[in-house]
C-alpha positions in Angstrom: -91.7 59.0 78.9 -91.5 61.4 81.7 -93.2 59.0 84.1 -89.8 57.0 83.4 -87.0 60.2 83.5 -88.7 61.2 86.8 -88.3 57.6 88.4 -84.6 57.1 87.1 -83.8 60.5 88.9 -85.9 59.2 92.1 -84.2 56.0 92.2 -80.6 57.8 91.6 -81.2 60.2 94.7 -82.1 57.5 96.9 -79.6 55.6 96.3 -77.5 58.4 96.7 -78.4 59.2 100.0 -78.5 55.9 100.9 -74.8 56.0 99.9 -73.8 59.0 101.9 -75.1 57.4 104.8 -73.4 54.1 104.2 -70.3 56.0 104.0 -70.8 57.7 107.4 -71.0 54.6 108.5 -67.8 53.5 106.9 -69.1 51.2 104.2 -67.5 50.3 101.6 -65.0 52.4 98.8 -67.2 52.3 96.2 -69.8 54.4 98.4 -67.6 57.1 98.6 -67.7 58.2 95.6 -71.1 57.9 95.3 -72.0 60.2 98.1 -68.9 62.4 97.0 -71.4 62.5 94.0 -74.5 62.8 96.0 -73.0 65.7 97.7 -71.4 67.7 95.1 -75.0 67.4 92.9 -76.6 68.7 96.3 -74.2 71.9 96.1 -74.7 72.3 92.1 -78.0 72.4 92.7 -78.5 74.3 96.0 -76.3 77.2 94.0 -78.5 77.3 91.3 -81.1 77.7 93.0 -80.0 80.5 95.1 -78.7 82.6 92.1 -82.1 81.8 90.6 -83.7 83.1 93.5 -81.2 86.4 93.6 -81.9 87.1 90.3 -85.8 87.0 90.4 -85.3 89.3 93.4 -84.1 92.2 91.3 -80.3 90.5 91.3 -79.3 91.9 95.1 -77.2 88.8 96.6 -77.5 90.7 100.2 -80.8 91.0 101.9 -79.7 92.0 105.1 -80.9 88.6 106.5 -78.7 85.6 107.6 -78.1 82.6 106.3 
């Protein structure tokens, strides 16, 4: 059953990256908003991740370091 989840969600960022750069290629509408999509899941999960991070740290956002 995870095998399955794990491949649905492989074969949904592929094809979502294969979307974004379709649409930098100027392809079609419907690409669009898939890489809109792509994108905005990219962010979600980029944010997460850094708050995650922040929070294991002792929940300092600044570290002094750049970005």
């Amino acid at each position: 059953m995870i095998l399955a989840v794990l491949s649905v969600v492989l074969i949904l960022t592929v094809g979502g990256c294969a979307c974004v750069v379709w649409t930098a290629r100027g392809g079609p509408r419907w690409t669009h908003g898939a890489a809109r999509a792509t994108l905005a899941a990219g962010h979600v999960t980029t944010t997460l991740l850094r708050s995650r991070r922040s929070a294991a740290r002792g929940g300092s956002d600044t570290d002094g370091g750049s970005d």
